[in-house]
Backbone as numpy.savetxt, mean C-alpha at the origin, in Angstrom:
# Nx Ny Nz CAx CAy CAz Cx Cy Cz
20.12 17.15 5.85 20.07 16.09 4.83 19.22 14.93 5.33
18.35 14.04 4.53 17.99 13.66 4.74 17.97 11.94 4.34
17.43 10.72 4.69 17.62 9.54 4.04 17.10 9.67 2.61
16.52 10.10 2.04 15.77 9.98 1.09 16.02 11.26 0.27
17.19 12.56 0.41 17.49 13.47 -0.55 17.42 13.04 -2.11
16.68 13.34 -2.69 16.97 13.59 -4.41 16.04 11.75 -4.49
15.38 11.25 -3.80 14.84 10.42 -4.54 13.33 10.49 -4.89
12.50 9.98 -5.29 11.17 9.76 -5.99 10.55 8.73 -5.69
9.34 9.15 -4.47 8.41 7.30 -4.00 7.27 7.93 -4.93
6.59 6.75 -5.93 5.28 6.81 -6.12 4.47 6.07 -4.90
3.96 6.30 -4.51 2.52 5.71 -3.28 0.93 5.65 -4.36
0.63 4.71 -3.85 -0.24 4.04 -4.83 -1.44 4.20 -3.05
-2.89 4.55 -3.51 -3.73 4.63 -2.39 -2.94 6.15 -1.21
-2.73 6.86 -1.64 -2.05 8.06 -0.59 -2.56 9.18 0.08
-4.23 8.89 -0.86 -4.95 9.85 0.17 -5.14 10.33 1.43
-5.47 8.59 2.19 -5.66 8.55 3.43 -4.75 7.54 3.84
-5.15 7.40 5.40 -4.13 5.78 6.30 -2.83 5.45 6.39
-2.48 4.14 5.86 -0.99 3.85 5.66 0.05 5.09 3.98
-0.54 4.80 3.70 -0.65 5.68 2.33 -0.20 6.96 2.70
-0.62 7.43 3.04 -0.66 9.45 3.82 0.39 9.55 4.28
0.41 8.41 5.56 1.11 9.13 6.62 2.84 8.39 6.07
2.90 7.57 4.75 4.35 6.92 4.22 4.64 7.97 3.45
3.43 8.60 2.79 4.10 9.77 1.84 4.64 11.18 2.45
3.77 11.15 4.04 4.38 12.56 5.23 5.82 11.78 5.57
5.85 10.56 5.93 7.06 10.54 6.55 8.56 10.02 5.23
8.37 9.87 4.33 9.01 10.29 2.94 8.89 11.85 2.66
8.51 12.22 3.00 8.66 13.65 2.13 9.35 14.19 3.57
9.21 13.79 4.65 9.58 14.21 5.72 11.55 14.02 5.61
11.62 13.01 5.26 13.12 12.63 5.08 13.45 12.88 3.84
13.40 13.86 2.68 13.75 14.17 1.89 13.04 13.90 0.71
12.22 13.24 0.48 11.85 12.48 -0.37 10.76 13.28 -1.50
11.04 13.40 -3.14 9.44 13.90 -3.76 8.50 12.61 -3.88
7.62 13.67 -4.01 6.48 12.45 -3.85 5.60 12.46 -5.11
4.71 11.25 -5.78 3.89 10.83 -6.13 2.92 10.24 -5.37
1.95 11.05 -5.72 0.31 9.86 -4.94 -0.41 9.98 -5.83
-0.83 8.68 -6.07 -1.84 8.28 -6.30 -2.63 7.64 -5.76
-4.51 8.51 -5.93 -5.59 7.84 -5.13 -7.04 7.49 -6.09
-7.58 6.76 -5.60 -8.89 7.19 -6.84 -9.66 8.23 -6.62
-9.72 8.97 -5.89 -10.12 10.28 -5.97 -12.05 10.18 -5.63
-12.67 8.81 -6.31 -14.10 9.40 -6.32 -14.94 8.04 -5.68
-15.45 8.04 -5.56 -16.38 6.92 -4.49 -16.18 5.63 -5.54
-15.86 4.41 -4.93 -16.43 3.56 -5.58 -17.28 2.57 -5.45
-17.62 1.12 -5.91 -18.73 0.69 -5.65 -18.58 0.12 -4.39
-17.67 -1.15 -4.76 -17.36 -1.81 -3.57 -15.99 -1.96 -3.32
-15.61 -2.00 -1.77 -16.85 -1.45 -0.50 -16.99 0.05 -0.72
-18.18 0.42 -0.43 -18.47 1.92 -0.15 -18.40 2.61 0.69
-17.22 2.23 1.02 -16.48 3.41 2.26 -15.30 3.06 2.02
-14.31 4.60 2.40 -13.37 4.39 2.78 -12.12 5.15 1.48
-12.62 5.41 1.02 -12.48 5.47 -0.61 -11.61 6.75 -0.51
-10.31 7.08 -1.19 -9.62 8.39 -1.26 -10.04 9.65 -1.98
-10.04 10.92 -1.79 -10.99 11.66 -2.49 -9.64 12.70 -2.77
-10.61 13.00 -3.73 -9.35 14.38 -4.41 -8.93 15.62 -3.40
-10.01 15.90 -2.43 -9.77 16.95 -1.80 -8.50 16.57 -0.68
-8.49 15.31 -0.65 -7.60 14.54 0.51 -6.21 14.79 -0.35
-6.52 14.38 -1.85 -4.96 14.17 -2.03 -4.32 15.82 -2.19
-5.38 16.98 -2.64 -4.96 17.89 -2.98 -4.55 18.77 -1.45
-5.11 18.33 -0.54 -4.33 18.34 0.99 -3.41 18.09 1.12
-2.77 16.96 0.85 -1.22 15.90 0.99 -0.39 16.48 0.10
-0.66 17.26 -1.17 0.29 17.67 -2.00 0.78 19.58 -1.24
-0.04 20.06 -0.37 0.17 21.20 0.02 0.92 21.02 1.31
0.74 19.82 2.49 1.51 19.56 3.18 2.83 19.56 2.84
2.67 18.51 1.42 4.28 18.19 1.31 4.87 19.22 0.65
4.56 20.36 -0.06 5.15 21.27 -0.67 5.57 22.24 0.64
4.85 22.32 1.71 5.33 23.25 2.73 6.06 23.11 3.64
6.46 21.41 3.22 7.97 20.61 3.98 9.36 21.24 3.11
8.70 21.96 1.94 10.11 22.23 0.92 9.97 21.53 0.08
9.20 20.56 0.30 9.12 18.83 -1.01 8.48 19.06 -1.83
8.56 18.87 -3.10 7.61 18.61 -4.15 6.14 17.53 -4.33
5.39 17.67 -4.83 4.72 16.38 -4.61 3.57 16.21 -5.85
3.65 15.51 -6.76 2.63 15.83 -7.70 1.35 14.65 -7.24
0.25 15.22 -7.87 -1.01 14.11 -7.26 -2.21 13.99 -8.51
-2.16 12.13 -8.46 -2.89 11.84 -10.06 -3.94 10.82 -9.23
-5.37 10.90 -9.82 -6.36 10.57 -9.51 -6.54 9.64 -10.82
-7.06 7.95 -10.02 -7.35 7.22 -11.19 -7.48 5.85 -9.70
-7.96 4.85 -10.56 -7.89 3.68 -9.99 -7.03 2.80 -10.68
-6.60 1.97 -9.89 -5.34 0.79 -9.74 -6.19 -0.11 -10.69
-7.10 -0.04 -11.17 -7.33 -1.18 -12.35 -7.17 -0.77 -13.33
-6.86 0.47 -13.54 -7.37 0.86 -14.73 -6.10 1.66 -15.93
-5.94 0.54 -16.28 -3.91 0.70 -17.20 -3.63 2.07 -17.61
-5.18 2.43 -17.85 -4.79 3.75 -18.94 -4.30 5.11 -17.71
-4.56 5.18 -16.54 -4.79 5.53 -15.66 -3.68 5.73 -15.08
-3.06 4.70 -14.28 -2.07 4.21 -14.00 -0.83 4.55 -15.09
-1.03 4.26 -16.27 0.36 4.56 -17.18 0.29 6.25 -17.49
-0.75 6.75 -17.08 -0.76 8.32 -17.41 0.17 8.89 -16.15
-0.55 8.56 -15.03 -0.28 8.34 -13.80 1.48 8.12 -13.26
2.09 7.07 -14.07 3.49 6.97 -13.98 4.17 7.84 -15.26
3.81 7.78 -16.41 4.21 8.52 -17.39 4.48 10.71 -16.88
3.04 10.86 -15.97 3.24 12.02 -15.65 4.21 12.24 -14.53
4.87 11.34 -13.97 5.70 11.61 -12.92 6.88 11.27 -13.46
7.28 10.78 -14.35 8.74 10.55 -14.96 8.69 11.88 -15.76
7.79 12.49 -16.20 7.60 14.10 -17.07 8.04 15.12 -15.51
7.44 14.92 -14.30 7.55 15.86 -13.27 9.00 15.64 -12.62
9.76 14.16 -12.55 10.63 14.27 -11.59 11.83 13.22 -12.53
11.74 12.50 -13.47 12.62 12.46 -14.33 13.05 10.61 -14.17
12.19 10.20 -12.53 12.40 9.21 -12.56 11.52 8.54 -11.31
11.49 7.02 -11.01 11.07 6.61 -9.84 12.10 5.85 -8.64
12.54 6.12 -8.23 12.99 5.51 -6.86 12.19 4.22 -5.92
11.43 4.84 -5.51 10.40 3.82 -4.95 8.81 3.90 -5.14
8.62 2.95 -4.78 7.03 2.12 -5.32 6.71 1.31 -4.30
5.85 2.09 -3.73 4.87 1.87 -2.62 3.89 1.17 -3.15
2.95 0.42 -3.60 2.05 -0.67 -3.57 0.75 -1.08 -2.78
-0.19 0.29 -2.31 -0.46 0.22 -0.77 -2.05 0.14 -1.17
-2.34 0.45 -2.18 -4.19 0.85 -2.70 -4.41 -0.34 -2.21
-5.87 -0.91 -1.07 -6.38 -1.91 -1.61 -7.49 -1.44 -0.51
-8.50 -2.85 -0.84 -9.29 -3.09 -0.30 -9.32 -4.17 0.72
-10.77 -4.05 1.81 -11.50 -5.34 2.13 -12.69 -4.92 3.01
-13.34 -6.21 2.83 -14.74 -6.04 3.28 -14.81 -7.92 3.71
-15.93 -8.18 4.65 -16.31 -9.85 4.81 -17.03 -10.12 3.81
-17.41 -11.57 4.02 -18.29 -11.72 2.84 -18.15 -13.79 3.47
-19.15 -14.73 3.58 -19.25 -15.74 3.47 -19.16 -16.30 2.19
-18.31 -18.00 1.99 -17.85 -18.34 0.28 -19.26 -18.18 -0.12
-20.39 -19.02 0.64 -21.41 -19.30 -0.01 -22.11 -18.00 -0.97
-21.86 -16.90 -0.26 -22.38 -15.78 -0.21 -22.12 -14.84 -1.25
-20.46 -14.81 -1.23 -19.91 -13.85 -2.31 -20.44 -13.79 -3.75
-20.30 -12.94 -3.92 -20.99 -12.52 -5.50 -20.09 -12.49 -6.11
-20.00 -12.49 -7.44 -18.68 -12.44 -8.31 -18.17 -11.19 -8.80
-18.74 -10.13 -8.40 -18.59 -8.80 -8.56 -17.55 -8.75 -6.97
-17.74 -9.11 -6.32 -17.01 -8.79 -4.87 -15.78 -9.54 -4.88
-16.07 -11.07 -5.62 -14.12 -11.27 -5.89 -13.65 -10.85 -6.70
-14.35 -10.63 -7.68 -13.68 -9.50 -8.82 -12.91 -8.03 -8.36
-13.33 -7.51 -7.60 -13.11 -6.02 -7.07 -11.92 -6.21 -5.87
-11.80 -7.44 -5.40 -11.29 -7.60 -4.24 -10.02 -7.82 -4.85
-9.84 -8.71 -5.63 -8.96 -9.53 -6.84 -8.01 -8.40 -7.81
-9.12 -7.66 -8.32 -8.50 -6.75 -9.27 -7.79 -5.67 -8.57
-8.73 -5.27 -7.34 -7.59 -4.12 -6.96 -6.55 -4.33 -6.01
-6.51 -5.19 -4.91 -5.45 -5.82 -4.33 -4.46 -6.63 -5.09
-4.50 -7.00 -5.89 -3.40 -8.19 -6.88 -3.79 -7.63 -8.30
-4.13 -7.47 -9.11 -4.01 -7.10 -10.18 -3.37 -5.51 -10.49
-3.84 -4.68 -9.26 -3.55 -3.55 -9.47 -1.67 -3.11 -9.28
-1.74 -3.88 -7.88 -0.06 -4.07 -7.63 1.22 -4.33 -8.91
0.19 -5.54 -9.79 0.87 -5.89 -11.00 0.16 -4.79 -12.19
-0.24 -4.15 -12.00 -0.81 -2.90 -13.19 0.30 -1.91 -12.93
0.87 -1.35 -11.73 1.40 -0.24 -11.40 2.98 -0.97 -11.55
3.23 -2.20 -11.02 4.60 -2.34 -11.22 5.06 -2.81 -12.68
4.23 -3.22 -12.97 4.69 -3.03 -14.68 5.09 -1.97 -15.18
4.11 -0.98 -15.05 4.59 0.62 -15.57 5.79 1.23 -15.10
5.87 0.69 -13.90 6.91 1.64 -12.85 8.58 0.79 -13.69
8.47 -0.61 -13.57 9.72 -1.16 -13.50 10.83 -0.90 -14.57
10.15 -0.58 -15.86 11.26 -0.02 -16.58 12.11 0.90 -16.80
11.53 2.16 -16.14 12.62 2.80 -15.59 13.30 2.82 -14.56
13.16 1.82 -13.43 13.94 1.40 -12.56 15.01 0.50 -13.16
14.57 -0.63 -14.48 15.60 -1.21 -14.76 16.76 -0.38 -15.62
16.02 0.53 -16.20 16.42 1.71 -16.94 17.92 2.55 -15.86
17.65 2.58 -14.98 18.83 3.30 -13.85 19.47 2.07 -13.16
18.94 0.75 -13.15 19.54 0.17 -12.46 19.30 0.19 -11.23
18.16 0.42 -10.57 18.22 0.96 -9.10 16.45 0.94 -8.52
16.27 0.39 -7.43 15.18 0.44 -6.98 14.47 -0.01 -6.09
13.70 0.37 -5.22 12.99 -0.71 -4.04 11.50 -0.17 -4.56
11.13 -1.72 -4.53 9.18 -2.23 -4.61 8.26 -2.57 -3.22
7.95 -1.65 -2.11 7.33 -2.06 -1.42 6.00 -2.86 -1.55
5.35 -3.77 -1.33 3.81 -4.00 -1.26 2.72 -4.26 -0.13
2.13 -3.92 -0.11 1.42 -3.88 1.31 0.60 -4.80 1.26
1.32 -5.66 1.77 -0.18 -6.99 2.13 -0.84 -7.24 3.41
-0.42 -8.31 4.34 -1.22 -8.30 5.25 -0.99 -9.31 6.33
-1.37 -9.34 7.48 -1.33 -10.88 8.11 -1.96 -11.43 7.82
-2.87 -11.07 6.77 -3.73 -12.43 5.84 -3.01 -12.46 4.40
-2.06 -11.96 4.51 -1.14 -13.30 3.02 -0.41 -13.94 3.74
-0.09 -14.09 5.17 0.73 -14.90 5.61 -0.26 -16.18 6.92
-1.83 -15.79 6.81 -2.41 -16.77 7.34 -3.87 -16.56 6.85
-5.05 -17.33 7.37 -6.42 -17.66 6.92 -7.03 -16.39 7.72
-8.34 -15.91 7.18 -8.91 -15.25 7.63 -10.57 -15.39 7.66
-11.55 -15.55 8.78 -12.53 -15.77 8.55 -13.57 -14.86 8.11
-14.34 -15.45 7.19 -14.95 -14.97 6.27 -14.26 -13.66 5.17
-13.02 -14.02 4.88 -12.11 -12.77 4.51 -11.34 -13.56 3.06
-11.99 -14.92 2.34 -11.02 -15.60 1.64 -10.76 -14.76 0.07
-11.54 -14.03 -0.31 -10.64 -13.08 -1.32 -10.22 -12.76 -0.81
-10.31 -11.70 0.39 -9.10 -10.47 1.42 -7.75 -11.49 0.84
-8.40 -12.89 1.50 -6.59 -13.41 1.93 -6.21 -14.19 0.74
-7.27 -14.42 -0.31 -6.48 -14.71 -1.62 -5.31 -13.83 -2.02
-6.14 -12.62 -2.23 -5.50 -11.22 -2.73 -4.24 -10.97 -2.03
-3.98 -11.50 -1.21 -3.02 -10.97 0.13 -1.74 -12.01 -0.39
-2.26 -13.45 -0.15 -1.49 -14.61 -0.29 -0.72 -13.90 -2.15
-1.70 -14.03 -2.57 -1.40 -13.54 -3.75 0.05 -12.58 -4.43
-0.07 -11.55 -3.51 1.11 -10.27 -3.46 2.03 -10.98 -2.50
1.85 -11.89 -1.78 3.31 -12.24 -1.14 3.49 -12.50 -2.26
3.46 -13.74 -3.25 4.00 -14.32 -4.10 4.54 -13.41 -5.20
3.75 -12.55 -5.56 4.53 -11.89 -6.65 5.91 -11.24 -5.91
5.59 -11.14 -4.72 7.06 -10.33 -3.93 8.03 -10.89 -4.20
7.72 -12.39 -3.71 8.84 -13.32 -4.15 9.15 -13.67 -5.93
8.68 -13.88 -6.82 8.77 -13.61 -7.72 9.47 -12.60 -8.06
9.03 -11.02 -8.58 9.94 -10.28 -8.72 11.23 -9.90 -8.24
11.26 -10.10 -6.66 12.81 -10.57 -6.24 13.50 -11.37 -7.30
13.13 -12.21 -7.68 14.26 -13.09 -8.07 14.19 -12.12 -9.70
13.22 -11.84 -10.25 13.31 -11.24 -11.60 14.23 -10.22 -11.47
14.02 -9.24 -10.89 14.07 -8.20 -10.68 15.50 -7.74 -10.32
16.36 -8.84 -9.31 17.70 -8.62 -9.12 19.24 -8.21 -9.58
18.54 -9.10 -10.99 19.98 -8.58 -11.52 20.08 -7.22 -11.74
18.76 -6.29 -12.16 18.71 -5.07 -12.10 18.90 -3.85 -10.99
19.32 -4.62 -9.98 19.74 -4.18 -8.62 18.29 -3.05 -7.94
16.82 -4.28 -8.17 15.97 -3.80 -7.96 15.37 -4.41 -6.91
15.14 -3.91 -5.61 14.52 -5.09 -4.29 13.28 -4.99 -4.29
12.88 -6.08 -3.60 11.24 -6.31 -3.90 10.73 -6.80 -2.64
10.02 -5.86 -1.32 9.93 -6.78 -0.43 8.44 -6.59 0.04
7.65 -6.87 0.94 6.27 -7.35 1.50 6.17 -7.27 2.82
5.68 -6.25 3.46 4.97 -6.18 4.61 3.70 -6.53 4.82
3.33 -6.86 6.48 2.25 -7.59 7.35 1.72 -7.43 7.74
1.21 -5.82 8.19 0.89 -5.30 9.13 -0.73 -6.32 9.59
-0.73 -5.96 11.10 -1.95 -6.41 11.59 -2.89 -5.27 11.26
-4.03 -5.17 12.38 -5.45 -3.94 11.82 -4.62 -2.77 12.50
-5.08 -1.75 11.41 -4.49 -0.16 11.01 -5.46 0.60 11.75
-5.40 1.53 12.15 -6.02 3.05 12.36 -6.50 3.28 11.03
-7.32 3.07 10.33 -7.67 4.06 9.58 -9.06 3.85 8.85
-9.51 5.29 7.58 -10.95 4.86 7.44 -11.20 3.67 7.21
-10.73 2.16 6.62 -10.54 1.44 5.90 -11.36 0.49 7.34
-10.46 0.68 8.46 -10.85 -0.28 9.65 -12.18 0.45 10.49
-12.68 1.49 10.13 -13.87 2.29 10.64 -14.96 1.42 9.64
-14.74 1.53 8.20 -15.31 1.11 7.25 -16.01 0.07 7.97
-14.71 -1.44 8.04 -15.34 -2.67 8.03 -15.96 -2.38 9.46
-16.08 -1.97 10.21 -16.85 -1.96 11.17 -18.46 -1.64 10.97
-18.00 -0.28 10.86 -19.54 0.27 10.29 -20.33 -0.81 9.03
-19.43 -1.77 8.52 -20.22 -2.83 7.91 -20.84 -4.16 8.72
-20.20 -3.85 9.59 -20.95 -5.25 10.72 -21.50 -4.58 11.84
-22.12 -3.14 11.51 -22.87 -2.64 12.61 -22.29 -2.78 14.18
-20.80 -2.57 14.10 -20.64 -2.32 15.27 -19.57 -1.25 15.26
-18.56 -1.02 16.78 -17.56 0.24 16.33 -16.32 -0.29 16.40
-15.29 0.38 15.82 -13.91 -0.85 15.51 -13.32 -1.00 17.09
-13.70 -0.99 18.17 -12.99 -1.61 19.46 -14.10 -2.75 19.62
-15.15 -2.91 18.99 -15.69 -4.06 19.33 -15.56 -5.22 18.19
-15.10 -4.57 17.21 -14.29 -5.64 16.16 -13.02 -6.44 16.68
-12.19 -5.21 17.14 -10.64 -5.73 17.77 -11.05 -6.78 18.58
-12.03 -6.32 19.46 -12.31 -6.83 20.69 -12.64 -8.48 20.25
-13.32 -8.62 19.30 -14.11 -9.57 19.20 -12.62 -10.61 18.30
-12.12 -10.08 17.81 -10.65 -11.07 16.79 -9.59 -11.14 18.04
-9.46 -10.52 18.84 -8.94 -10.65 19.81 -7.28 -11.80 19.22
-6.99 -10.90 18.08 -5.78 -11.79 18.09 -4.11 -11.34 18.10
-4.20 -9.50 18.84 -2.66 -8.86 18.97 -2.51 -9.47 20.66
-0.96 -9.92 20.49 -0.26 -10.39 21.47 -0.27 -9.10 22.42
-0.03 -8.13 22.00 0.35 -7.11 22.61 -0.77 -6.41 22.75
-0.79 -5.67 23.99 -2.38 -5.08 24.75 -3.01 -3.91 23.69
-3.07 -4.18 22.89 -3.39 -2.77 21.55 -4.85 -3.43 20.45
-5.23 -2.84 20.09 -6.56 -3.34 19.50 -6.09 -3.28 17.67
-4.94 -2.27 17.61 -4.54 -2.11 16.36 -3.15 -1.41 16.97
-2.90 -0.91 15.49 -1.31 -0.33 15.34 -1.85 1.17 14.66
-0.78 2.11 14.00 -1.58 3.11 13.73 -0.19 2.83 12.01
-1.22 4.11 11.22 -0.54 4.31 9.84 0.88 5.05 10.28
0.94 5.47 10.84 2.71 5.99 11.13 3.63 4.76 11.66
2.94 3.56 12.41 4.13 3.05 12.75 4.43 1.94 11.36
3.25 1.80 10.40 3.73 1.51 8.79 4.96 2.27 8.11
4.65 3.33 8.08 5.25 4.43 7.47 6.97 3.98 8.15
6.86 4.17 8.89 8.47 4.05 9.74 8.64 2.47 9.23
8.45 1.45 8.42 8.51 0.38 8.54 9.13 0.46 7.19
8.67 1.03 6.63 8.57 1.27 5.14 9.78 2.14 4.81
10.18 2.95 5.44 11.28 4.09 5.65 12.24 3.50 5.34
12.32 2.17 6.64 13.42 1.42 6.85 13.61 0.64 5.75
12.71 -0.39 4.85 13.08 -1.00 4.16 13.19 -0.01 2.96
12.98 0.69 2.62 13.52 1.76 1.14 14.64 2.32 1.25
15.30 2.75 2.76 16.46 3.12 2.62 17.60 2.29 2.71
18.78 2.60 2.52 20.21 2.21 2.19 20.58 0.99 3.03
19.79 1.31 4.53 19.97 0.71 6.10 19.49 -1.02 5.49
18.64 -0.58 4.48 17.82 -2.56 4.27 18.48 -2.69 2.86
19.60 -2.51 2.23 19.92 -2.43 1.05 20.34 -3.80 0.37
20.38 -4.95 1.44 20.39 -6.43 0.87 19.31 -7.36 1.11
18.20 -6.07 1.46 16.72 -6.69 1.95 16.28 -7.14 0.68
15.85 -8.32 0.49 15.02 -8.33 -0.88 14.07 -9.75 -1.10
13.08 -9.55 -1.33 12.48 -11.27 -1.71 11.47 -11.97 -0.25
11.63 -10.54 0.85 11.57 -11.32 1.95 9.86 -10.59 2.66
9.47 -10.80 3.81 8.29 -10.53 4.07 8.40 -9.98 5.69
7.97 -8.89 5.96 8.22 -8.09 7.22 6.88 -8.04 8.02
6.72 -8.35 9.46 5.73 -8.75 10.02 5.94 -7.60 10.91
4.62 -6.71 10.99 4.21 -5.59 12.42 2.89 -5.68 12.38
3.01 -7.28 12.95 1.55 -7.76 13.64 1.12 -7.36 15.17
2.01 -7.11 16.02 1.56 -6.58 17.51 1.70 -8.39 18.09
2.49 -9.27 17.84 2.05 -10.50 17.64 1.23 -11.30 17.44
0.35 -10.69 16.03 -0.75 -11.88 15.71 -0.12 -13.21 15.37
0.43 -13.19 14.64 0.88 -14.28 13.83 1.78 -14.80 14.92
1.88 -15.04 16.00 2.51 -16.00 16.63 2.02 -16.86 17.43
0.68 -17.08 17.70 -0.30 -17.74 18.00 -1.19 -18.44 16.84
């Protein structure tokens, strides 16, 4: 038996990274799964991007755990997408349990510099998309009465980042709705909480590298801001973070914001 027998995470971004390895270690503890990824290149940034062959990988893993796992291709902006997207998984599994929140982006960019296509993209799919998917998702959670809302933000919604101020709009941004829906969301005995993580293992942190022409240990190297001797953290020790707050163990967790910075944020 497992923590997660008989429940339902949608994962939002599950192709690759934090995403992947929350939907292996959910399906690992019992859990069916939903992923959703966008499946096809997009503009910006142009890397990094989830592809169908990835998700149609993740759905054969998890079926050969015993788990079910259905997999819908669309982007987090895009309502029609997204409500097909949740509509087809309340048709596959009858309901949602949890809501992972994890699609996003980032790339640098100087204020002077940014184009309005790049806060737009940064904007819409980090914070708008979070609120595209939990709209859809929440009524049948209020519908059972029952539910946890993970969102994946960042140690830039909880501090400044240079040359990163959409990143950390977008970021600052989803703390707040965290807190917000907590308080909405409660009487429906629905929790709503926000993780921090510092820089990830994954394509996402290869990406921004390969955008400043260098390789991601000379990025770490150069931000030089984990307390602890590590250049990053990896997508599994997310996943285990995430475990904890969806199951029973964090069941008066709610409204609040979880930090696995390696100690950035304490300097």
């Amino acid at each position: 038996m497992g923590d997660f027998d008989n429940r339902v995470a949608f994962i939002t971004g599950a192709a690759h990274g934090q995403g992947r390895a929350t939907a292996l270690a959910l399906a690992k503890n019992g859990a069916d799964i939903a992923a959703f990824d966008v499946g096809v290149k997009i503009e910006y940034p142009a890397y990094a991007y989830g592809t169908g062959e990835e998700l149609k990988s993740l759905k054969a893993e998890i079926e050969a755990m015993g788990r079910r796992c259905e997999i819908f291709a669309g982007d987090v902006r895009d309502d029609k997408a997204v409500t097909a997207a949740v509509e087809g998984t309340i048709a596959a599994f009858g309901k949602i349990d949890i809501l992972f929140n994890n699609a996003g982006i980032c790339a640098y960019a100087k204020v002077h510099e940014m184009t309005d296509e790049e806060w737009n993209a940064m904007i819409d799919i980090n914070l708008k998309g979070p609120f595209l998917v939990t709209r859809r998702v929440v009524p049948y959670m209020m519908e059972k009465k029952s539910g946890v809302i993970i969102n994946n933000s960042s140690v830039m919604g909880l501090r400044g980042g240079n040359r990163l101020s959409h990143y950390t709009a977008s970021k600052w941004g989803l703390t707040g709705l965290t807190k917000a829906w907590a308080i909405e969301l409660a009487p429906y005995n629905i929790r709503v909480l926000s993780i921090h993580p510092t820089g990830v293992n994954t394509p996402m942190n290869d990406g921004l590298a390969a955008m400043e022409g260098k390789t991601p240990e000379e990025i770490a190297e150069a931000s030089a801001g984990n307390l602890l001797p590590v250049p990053w953290i990896e997508p599994e020790d997310t996943a285990e973070l995430v475990l904890y707050l969806a199951s029973d163990r964090a069941r008066y967790a709610t409204g609040s914001q979880f930090v696995l910075d390696a100690g950035l944020l304490s300097v």
